[in-house]
Residue, then its C-alpha position, 0 to 999 in steps of 0.5 A: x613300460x616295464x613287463x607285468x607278471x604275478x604272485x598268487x598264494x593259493x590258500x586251501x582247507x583240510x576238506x577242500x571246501x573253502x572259496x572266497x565268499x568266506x574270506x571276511x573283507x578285514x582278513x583280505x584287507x591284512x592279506x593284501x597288506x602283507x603281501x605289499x610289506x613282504x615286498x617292500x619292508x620299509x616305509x621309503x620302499x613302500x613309497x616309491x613302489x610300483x602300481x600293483x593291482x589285486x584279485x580274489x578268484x575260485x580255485x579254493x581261494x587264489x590272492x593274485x597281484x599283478x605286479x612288474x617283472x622285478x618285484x616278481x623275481x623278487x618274490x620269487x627268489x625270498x620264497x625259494x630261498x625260503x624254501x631250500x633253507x627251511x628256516x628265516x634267519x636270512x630275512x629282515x625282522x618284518x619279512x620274518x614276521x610276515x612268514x611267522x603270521x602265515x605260519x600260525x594260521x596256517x596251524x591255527x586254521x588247518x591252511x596250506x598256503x602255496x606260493x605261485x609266480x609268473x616266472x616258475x611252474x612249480x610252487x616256490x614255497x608251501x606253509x601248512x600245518x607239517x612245516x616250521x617257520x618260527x622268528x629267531x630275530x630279536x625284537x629289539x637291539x639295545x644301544x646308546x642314543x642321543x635325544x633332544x627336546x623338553x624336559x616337561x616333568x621330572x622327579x618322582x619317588x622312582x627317580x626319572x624324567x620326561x622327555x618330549x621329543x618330535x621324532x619318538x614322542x614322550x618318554x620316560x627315562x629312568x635316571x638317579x636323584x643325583x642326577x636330577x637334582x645336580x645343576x639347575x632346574x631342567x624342566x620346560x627347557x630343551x635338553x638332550x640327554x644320552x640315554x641307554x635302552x632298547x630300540x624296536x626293530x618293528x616300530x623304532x619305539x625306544x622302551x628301557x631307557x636309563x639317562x647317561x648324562x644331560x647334554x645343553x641343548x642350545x641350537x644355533x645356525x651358523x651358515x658360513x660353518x655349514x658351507x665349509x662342512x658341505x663343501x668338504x663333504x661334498x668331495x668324497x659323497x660324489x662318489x658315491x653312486x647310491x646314496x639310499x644303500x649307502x645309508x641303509x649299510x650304515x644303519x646295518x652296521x651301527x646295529 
């Protein structure tokens, strides 16, 4: 078993006088799931994460969580780091967001918060009401994407479209009377459709979106030509040896 260590941010008032029987149960619930997204961001990490246990003490208020060795320096290292650079331009859009809330109630509710680990003796970080962590990355990047599912509605005086797909739900999509009315009738048939407009860094929502052209969607499985597609594939992804940080790159370079 891996060895255990802990986080803990002690949060104190500006008269010293606040426990944990002020805390309301909903304000813990939040804690406590923002300490597990600063850690693990994303949905994947979040599923394969270790067993992480928590407690409330005196002392004002200590959140403590007793985690392995690794998510510990993990901590410790974003928080430093933090620290010694004094702004948040390095961190993902969910770990900024995370900072960027501690820092409003800390201004909002006269807090001083201080980050504590295992493996450090001094704070490795402190938020309170004199420091300024602001977000500075964009909520959204826009792009081209290609959607597929069915045409439900379309028209309108304010021509657009309505698209229902399995990944991101019903959209709408602006587009032109030529368009619409160029070719056959789409609606309650499958279509994909490349589209231009912005995509959320936070909930991967599509908004904005403006259609480039109609792609005829008619899916088909032929077996033999995806043996031939893996079988060539195969060669080149057998080198490589994390498959997980190999996508995520991907993703990182197309945005």
């Amino acid at each position: 078993m891996e060895e255990q260590g802990y986080i803990e941010l002690i949060i104190t008032n500006k008269d010293n006088t606040l426990s944990p029987k002020d805390i309301d149960i909903n304000e813990v619930k939040e804690f406590i799931s923002d300490i597990e997204s600063f850690l693990y961001p994303n949905r994947k990490e979040k599923q394969n994460r270790p067993h992480i246990s928590y407690d409330i003490e005196e002392g004002s208020v200590k959140h403590k969580f007793l985690l392995p060795i690794t998510s510990v320096i993990l901590f410790n290292g974003l928080t430093n780091e933090l620290k010694n650079r004094n702004n948040l331009d390095f961190l993902d859009y969910k770990r900024q967001s995370i900072i960027d809330k501690f820092q409003k109630k800390a201004i909002q509710e006269g807090y001083t918060i201080e980050f504590n680990n295992s493996i450090s003796e001094k704070p490795s970080l402190i938020i309170d009401y004199s420091t300024n962590f602001e977000m500075i990355s964009p909520t959204f990047y826009e792009s081209e994407f290609y959607l597929y599912g069915e045409i439900y509605q379309e028209g309108g005086k304010n021509p657009n479209l309505h698209l229902s797909t399995k990944k991101y739900g019903n959209l709408t999509i602006s587009a032109t009377k030529e368009q619409i009315m160029d070719g056959e009738k789409k609606t309650y048939k499958p279509y994909g459709v490349k589209v231009r407009g912005k995509k959320s860094f936070e909930d991967d929502k599509l908004t904005d979106l403006e259609l480039i052209e109609f792609i005829q969607y008619k899916p088909a499985f032929n077996k033999s030509l995806l043996d031939k597609i893996i079988e060539k594939a195969s060669v080149n992804l057998s080198k490589i040896t994390n498959v997980d940080v190999w996508l995520d790159d991907l993703k990182t370079e197309g945005i």
